[in-house]
ZASEPA-54372 format. One line per 8 residues: number of its first residue (from 1); for each residue x, y, z negated of N, C-alpha, C, O, CB. Coordinates in Angstrom, 2 decimals, decimal comma, always signed. Glycine has a CB too. Layout:
N
NUM = X/Y/Z/X/Y/Z/X/Y/Z/X/Y/Z/X/Y/Z  ...
***
This chain:
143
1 = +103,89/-4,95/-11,58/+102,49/-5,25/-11,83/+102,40/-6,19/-13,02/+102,82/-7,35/-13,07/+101,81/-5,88/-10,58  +101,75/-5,44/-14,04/+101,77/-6,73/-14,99/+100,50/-8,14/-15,29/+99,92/-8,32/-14,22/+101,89/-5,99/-16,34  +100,08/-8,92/-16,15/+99,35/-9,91/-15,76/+98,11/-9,16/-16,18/+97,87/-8,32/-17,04/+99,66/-11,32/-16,35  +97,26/-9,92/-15,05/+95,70/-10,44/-15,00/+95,16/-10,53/-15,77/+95,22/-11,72/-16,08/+95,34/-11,42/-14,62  +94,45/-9,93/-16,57/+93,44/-10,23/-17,97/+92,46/-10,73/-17,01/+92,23/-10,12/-15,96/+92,84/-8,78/-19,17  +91,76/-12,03/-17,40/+90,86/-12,60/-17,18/+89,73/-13,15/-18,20/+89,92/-12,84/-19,37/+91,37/-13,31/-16,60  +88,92/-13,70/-18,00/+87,95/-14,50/-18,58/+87,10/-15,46/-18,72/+85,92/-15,17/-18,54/+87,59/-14,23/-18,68  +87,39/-16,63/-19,03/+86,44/-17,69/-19,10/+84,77/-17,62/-19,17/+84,29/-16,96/-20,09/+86,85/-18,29/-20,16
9 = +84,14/-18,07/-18,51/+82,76/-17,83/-18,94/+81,90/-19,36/-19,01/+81,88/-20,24/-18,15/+82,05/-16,70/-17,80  +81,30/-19,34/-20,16/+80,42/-20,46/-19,94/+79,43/-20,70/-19,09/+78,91/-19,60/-18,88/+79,93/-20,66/-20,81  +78,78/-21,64/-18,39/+77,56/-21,40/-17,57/+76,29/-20,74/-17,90/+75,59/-20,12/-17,10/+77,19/-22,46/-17,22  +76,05/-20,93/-19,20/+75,06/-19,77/-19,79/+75,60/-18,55/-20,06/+74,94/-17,53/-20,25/+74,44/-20,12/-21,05  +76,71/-18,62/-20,10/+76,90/-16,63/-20,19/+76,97/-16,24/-19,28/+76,59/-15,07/-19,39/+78,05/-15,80/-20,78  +77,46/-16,58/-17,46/+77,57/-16,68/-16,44/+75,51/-16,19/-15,91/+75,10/-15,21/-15,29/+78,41/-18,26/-16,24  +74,99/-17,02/-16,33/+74,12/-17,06/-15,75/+73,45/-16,05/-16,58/+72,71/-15,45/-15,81/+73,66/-18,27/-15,49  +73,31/-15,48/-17,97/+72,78/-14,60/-18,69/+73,57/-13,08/-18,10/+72,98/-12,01/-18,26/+72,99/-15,06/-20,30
17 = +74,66/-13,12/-17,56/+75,24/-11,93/-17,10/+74,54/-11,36/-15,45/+73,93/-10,31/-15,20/+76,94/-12,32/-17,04  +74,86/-12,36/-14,64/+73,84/-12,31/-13,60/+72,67/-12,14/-13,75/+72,32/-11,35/-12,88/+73,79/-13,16/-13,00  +71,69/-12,48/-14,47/+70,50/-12,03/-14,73/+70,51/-10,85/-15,27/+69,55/-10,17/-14,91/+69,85/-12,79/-15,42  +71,51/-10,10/-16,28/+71,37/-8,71/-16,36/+71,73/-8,24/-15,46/+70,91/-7,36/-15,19/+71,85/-8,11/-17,22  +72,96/-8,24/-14,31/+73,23/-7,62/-13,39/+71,82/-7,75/-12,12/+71,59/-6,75/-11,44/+74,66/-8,14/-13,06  +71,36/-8,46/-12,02/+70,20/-8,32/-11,42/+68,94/-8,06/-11,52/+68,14/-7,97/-10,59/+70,12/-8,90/-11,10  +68,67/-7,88/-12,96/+67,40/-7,62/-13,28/+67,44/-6,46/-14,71/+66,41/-6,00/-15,20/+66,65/-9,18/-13,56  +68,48/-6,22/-15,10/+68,78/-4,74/-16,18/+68,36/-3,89/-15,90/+68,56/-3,25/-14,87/+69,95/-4,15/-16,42
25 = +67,33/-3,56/-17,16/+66,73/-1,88/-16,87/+67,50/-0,78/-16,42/+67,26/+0,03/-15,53/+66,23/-1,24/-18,08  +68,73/-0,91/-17,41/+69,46/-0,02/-17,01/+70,92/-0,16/-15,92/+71,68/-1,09/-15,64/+69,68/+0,44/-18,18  +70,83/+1,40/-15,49/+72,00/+0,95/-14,14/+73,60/+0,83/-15,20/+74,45/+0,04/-14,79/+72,18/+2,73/-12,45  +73,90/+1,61/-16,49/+74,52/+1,07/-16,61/+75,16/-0,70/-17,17/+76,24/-1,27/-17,03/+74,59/+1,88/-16,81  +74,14/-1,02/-17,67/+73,90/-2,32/-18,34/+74,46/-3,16/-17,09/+75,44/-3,91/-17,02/+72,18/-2,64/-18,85  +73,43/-2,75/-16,06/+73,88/-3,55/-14,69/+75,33/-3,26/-14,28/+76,10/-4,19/-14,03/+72,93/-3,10/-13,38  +75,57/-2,49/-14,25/+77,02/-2,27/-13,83/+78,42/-2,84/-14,84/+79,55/-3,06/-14,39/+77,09/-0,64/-13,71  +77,99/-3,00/-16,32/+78,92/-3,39/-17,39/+78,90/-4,93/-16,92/+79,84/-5,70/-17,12/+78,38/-3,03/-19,08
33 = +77,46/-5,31/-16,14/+77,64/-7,35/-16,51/+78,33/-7,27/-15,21/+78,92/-8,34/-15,04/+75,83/-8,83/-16,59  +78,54/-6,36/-14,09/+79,20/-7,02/-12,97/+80,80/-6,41/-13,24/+81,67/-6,73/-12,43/+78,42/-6,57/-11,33  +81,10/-5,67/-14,20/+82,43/-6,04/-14,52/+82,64/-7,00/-14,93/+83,23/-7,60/-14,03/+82,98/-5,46/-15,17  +82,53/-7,86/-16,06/+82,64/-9,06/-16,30/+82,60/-9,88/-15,45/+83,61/-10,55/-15,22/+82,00/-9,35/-16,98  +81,39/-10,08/-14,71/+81,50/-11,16/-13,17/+82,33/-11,31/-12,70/+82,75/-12,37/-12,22/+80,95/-10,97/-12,03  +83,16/-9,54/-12,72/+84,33/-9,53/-11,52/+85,36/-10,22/-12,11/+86,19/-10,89/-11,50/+84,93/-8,03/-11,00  +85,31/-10,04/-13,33/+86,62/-10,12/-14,00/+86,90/-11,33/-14,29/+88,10/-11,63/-14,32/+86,75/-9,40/-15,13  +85,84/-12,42/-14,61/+85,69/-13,83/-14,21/+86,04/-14,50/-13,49/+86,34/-15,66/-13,77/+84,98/-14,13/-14,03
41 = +86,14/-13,92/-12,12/+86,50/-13,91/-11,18/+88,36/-14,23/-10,54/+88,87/-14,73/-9,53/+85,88/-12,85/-11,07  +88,93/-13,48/-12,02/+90,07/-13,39/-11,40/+90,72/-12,17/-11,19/+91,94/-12,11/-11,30/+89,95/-13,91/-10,38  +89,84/-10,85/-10,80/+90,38/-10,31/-9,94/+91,13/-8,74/-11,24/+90,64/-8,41/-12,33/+89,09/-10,07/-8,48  +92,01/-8,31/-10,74/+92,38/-7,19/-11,02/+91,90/-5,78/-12,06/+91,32/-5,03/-11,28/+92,39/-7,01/-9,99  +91,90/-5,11/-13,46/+91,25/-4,44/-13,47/+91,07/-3,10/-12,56/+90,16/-2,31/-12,80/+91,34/-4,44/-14,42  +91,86/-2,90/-11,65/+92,08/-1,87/-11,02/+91,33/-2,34/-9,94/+90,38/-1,60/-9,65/+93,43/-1,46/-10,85  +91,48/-3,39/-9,23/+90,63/-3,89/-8,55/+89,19/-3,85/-8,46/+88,48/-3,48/-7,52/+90,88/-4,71/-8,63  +88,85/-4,38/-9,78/+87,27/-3,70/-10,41/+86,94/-2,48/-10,45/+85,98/-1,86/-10,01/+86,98/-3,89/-11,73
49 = +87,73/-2,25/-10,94/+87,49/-0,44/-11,24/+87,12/+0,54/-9,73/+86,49/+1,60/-9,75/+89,30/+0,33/-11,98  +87,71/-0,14/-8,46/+87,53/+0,52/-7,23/+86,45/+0,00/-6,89/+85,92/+0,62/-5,97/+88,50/+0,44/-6,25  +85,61/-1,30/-7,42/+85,14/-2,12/-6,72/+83,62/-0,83/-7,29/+83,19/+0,03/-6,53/+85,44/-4,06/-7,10  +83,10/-1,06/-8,67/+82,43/-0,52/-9,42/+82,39/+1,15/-9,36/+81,32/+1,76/-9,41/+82,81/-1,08/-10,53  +83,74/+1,86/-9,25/+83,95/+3,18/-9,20/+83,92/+3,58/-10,77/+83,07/+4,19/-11,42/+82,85/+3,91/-8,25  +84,98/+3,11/-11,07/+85,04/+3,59/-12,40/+86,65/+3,68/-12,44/+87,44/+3,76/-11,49/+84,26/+2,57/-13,59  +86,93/+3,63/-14,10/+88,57/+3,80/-14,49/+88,86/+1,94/-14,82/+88,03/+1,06/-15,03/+88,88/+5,15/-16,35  +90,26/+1,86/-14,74/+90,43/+0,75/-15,11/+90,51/+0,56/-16,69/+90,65/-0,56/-17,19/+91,47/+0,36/-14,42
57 = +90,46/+1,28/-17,15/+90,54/+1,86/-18,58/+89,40/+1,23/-19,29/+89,39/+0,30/-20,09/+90,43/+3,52/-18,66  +88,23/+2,12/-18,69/+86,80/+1,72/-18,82/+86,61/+0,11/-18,22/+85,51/-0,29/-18,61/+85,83/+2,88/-17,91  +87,21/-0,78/-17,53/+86,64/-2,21/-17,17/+87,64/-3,04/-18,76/+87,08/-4,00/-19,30/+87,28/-2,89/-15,00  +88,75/-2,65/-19,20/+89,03/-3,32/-19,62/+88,48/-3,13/-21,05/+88,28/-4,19/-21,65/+90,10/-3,44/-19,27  +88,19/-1,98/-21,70/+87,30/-1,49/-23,10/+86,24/-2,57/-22,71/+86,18/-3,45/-23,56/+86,60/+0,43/-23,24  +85,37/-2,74/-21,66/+84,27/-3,45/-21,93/+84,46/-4,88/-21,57/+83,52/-5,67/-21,48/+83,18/-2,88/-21,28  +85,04/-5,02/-21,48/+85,69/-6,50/-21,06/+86,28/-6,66/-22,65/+86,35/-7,86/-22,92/+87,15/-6,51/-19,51  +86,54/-6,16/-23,31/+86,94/-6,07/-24,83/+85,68/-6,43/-25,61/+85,46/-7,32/-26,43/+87,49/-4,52/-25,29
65 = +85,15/-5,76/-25,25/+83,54/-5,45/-26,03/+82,70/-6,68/-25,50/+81,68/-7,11/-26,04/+82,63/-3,73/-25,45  +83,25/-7,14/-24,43/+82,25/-8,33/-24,51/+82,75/-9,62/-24,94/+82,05/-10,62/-25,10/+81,64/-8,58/-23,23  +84,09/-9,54/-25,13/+84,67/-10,43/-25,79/+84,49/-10,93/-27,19/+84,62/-11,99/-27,81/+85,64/-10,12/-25,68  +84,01/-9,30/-27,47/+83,65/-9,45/-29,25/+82,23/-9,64/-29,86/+81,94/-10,24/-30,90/+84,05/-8,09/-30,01  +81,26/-8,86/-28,80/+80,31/-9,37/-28,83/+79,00/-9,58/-27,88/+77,84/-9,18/-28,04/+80,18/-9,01/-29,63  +79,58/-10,35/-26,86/+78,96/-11,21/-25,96/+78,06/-10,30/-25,33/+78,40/-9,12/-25,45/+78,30/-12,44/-26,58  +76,73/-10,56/-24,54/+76,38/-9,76/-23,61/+75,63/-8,47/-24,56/+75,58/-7,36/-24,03/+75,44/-10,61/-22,48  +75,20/-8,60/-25,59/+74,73/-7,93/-26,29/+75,52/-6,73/-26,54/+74,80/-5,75/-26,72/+74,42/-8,59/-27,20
73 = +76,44/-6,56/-26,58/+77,71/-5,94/-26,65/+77,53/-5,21/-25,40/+77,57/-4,03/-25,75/+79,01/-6,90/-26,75  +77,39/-5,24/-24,44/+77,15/-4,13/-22,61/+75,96/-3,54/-23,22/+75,88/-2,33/-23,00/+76,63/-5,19/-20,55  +75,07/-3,99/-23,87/+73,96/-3,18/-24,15/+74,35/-1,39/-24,63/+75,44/-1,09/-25,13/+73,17/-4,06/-25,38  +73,38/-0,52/-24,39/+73,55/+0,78/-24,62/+73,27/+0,81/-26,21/+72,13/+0,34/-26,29/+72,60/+1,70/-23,67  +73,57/+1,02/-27,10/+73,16/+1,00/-28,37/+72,42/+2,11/-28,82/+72,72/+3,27/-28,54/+74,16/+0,84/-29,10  +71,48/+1,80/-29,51/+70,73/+3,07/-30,12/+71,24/+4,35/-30,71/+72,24/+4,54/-31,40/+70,04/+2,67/-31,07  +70,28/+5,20/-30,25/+71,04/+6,66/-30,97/+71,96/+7,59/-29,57/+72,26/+8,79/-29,59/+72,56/+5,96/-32,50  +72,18/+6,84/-28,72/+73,05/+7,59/-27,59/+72,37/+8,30/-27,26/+71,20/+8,24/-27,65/+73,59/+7,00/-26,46
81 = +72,82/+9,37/-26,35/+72,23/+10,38/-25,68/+71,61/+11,48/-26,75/+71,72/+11,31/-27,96/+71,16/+9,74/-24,74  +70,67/+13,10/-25,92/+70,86/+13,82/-26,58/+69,16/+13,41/-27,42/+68,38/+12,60/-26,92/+71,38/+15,19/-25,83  +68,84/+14,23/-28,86/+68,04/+13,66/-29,12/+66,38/+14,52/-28,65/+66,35/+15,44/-27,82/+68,46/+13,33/-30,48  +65,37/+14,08/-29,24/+64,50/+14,46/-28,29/+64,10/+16,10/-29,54/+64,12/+16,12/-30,77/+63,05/+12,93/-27,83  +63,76/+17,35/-28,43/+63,29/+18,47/-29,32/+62,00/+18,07/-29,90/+62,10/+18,19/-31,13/+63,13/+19,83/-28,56  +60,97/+17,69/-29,61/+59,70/+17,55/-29,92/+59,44/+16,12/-30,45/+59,23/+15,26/-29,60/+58,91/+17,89/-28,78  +59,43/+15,67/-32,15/+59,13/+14,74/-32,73/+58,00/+14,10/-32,35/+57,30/+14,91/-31,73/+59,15/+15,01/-33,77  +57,35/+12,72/-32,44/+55,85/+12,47/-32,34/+56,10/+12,24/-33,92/+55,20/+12,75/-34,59/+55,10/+11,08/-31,20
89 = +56,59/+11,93/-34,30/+56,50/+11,77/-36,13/+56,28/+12,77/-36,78/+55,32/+12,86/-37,54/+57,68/+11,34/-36,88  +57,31/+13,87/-36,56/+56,93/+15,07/-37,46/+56,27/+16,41/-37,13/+56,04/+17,34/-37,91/+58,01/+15,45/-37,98  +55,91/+16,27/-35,38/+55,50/+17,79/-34,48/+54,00/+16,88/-34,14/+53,21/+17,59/-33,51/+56,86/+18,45/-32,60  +53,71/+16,16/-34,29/+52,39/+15,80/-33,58/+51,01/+16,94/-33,72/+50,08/+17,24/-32,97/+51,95/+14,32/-34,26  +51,37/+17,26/-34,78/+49,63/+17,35/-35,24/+49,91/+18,99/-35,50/+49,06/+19,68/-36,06/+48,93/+16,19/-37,03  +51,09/+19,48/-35,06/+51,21/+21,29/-35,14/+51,05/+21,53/-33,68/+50,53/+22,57/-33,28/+52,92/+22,09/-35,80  +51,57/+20,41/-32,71/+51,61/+20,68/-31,63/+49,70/+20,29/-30,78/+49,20/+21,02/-29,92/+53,05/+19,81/-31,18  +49,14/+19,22/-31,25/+47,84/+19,49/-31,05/+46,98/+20,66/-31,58/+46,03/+21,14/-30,96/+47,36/+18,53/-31,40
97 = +47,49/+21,12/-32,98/+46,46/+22,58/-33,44/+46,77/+23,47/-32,37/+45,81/+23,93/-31,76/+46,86/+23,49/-35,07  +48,42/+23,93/-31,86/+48,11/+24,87/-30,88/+47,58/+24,55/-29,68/+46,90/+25,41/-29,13/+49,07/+25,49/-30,63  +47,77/+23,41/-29,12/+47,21/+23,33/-27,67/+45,33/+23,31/-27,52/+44,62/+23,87/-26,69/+47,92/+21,74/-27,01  +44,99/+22,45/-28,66/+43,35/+22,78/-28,66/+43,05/+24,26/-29,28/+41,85/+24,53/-29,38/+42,48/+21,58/-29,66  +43,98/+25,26/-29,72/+43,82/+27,00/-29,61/+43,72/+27,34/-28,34/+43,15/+28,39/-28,01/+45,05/+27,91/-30,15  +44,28/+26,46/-27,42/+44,46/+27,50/-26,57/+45,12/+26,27/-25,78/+46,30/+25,91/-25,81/+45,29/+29,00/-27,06  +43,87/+25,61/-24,94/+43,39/+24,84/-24,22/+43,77/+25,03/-22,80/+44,21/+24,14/-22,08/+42,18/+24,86/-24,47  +43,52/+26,54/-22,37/+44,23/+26,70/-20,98/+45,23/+27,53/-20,37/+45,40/+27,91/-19,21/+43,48/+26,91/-20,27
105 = +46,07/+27,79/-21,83/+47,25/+28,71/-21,87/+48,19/+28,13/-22,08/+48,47/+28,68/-23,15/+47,29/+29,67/-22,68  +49,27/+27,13/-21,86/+50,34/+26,83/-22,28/+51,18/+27,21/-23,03/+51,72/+26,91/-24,10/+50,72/+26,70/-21,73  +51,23/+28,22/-21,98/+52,66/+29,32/-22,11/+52,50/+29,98/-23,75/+53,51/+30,19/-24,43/+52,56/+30,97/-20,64  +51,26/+30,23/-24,21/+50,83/+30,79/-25,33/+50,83/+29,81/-26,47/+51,08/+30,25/-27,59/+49,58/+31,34/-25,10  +50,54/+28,38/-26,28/+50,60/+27,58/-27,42/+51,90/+27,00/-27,32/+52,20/+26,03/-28,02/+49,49/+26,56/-27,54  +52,86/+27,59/-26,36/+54,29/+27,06/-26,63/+54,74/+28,13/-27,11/+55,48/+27,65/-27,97/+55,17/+26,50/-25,50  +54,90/+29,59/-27,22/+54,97/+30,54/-27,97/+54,55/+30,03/-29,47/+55,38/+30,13/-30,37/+54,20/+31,59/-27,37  +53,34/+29,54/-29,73/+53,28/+29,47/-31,11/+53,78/+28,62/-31,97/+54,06/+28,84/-33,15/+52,32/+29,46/-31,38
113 = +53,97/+27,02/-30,98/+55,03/+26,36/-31,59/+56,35/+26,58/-31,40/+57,12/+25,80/-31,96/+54,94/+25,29/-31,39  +56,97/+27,81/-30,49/+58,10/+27,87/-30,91/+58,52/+28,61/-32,30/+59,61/+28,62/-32,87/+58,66/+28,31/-29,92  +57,44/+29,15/-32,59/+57,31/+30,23/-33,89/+57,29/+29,54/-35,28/+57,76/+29,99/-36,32/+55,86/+31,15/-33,81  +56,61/+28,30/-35,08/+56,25/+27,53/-36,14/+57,06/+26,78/-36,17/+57,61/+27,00/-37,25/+55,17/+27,00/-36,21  +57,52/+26,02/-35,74/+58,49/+25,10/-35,45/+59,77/+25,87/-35,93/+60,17/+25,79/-37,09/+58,48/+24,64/-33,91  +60,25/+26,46/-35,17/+61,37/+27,33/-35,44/+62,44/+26,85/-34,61/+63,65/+27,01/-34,79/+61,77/+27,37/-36,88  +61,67/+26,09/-33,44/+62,52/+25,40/-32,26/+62,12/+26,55/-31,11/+61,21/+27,37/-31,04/+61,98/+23,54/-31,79  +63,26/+26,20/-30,26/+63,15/+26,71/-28,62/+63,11/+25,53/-27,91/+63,71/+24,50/-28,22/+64,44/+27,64/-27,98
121 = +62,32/+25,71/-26,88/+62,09/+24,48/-25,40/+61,32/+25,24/-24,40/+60,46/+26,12/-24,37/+61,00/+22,84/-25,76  +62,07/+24,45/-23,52/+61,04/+25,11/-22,35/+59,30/+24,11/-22,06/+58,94/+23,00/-22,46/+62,18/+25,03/-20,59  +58,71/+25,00/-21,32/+57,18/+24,66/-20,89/+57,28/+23,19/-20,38/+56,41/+22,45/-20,85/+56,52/+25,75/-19,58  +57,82/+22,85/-19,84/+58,38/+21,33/-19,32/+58,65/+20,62/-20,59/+57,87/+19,67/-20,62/+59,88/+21,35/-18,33  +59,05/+20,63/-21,19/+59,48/+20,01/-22,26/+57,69/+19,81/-23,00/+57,04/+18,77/-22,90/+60,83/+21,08/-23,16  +57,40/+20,57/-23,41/+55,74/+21,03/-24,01/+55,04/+19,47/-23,04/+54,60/+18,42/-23,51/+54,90/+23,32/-23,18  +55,17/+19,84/-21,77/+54,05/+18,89/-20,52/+54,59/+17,76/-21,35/+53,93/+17,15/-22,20/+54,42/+18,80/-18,32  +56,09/+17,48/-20,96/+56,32/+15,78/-21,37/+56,29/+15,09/-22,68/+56,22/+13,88/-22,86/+57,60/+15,38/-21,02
129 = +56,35/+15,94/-23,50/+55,28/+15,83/-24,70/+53,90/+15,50/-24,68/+53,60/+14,46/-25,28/+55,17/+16,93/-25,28  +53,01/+16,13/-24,15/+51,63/+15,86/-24,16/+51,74/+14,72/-23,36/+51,17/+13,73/-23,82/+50,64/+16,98/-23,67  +52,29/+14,57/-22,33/+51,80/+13,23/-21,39/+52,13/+12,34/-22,09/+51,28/+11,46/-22,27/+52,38/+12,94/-19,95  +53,90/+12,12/-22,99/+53,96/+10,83/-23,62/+52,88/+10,47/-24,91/+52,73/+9,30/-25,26/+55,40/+10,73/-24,10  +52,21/+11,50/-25,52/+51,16/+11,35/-26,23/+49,59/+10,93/-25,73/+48,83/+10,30/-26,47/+51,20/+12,46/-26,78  +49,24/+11,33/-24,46/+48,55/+10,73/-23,60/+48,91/+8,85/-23,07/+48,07/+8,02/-23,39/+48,73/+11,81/-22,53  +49,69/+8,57/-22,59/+50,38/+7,49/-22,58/+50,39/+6,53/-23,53/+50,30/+5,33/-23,24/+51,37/+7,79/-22,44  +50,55/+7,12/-25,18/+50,49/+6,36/-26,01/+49,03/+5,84/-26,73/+48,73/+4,78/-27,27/+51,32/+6,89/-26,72
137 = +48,12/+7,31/-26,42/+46,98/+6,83/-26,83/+46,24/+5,62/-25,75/+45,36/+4,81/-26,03/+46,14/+8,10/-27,05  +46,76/+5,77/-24,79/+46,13/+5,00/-23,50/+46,52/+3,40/-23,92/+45,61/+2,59/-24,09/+46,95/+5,57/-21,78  +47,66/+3,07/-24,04/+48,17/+2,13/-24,45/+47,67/+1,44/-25,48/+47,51/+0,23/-25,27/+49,13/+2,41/-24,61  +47,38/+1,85/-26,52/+46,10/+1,81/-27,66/+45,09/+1,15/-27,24/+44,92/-0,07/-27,13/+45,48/+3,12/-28,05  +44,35/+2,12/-27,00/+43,40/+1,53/-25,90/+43,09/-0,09/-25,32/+42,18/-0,89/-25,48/+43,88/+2,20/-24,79  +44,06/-0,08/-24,76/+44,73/-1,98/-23,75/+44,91/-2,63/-24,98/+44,89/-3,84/-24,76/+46,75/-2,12/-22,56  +45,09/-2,40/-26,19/+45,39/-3,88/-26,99/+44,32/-4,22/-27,70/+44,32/-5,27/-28,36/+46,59/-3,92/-28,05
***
């Protein structure tokens, strides 16, 4: 068995980590600050890794990463994940001409922006579009 990577923590990083582990939007965010906790702790990366359900691989990369740059560093960084089909920057205003065409047809003004566009999506995709555009005008609104 070889040694213990551990970690010192100051009382404000201690207490800034716990507050993400308890109050982080995201589950992984939450789950990156209670590796660290653990690992603060003393205990094992393999140990962690069963504790969390992950690889020990993965506790010690981020135990790296927070070494280098502090809690900001567990954060998810921009750009991850896949990106979105339907722009509000550049589809807004092709995707309102078809839906006020054709107001109680979906299926038909997603046909026409798939034509125009020169994208494919499904009808679901179309809804969560309009609602986050609904949402945003609402928001408007409140300030």
């Amino acid at each position: 068995m070889g040694r213990i990577r551990s970690i010192e923590l100051s009382a404000e990083a201690r207490k800034s980590l716990e507050q993400g582990y308890k109050t982080g939007k995201s589950h992984g965010f939450r789950q990156r600050c209670q590796i660290i906790l653990l690992k603060s702790e003393g205990r094992s990366s393999e140990e962690v890794a069963t504790i969390v359900k992950c690889c020990e691989v993965v506790v010690n990369n981020w135990l790296t990463r927070f070494e280098k740059e502090g809690i900001e560093g567990l954060k998810t960084k921009a750009g991850r994940g896949r990106k979105a089909t339907l722009n509000q920057a550049r589809d807004v205003e092709a995707v309102k001409k078809a839906v006020r065409a054709n107001r109680q047809r979906l299926k038909i003004a997603k046909a026409e922006l798939e034509q125009d566009l020169g994208k494919e999506f499904s009808l679901r995709t179309l809804q969560r579009f309009l609602k986050s555009l609904t949402q945003d005008i609402s928001e408007l609104g409140k300030e």
